[in-house]
C-alpha positions as CSV (number, residue, x, y, z in Angstrom):
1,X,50.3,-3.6,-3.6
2,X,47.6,-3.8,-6.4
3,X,45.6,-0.8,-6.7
4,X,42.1,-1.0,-8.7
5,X,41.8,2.2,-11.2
6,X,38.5,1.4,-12.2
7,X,37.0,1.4,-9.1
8,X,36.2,3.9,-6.7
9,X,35.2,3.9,-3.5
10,X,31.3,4.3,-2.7
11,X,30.0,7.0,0.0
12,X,26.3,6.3,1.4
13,X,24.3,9.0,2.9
14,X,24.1,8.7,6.8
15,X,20.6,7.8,7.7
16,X,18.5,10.5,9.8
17,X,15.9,9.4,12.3
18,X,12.6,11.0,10.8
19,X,11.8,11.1,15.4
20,X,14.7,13.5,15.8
21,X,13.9,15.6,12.4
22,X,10.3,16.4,12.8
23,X,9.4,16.8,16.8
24,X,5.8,16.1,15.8
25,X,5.7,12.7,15.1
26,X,5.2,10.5,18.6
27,X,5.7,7.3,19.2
28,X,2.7,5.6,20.9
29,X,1.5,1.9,21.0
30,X,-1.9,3.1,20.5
31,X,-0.7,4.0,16.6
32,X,-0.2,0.0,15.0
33,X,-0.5,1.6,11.6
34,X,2.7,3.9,12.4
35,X,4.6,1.0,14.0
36,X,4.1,-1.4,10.9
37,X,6.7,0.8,9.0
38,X,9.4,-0.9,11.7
39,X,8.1,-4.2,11.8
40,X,9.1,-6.7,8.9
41,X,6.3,-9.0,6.9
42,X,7.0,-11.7,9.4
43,X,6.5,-9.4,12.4
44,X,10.3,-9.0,13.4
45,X,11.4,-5.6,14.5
46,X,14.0,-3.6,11.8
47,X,17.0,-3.2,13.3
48,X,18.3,0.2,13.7
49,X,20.8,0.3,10.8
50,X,18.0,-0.6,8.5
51,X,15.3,2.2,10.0
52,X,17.7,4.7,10.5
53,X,16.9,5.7,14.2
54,X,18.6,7.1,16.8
55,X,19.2,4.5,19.7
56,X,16.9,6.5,22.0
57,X,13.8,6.5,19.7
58,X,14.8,2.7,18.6
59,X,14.4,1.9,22.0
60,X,11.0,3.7,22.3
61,X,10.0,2.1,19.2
62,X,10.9,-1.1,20.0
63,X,8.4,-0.9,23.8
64,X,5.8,0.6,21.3
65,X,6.1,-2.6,19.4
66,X,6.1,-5.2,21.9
67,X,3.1,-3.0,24.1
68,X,0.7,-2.9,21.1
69,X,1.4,-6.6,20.5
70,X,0.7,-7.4,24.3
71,X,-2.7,-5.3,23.9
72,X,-3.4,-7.2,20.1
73,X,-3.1,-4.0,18.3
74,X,-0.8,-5.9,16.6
75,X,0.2,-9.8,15.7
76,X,3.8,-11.6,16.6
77,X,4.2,-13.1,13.7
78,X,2.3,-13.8,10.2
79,X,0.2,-17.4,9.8
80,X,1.8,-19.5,7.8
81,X,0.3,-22.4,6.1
């Protein structure tokens, strides 16, 4: 075996879902401007490994999403021309 001197292995900080650290915040379709921080420029939702949420406040987020969209708080995608 080869072993690389030079390098060294890399540790990233685990992620914390900002629902779970401050109890205040709620998630609530009627808030677009807080659910555009989850939501790409082309209107796709940010996967959980990107955001950094836990799977229960991902899955909130996500109906949030899709609820506010169904009302036309907020688009599907961007126009494209």
């Amino acid at each position: 075996m080869v072993w690389d001197k030079g390098k060294s292995k890399t540790f990233y900080r685990r992620k914390v879902c900002r629902f779970c650290a401050d109890k205040t915040f709620d998630i609530e379709y009627k808030e677009p401007n807080m659910l555009r921080n989850f939501v790409t420029e082309r209107g796709k939702i940010i996967p959980r490994r990107i955001s950094g949420n836990c799977a229960k406040h991902q899955r909130k987020i996500a109906v949030a999403i899709k609820r506010a969209r169904n009302v036309a708080l907020m688009p599907y995608t961007t126009i494209d021309q």
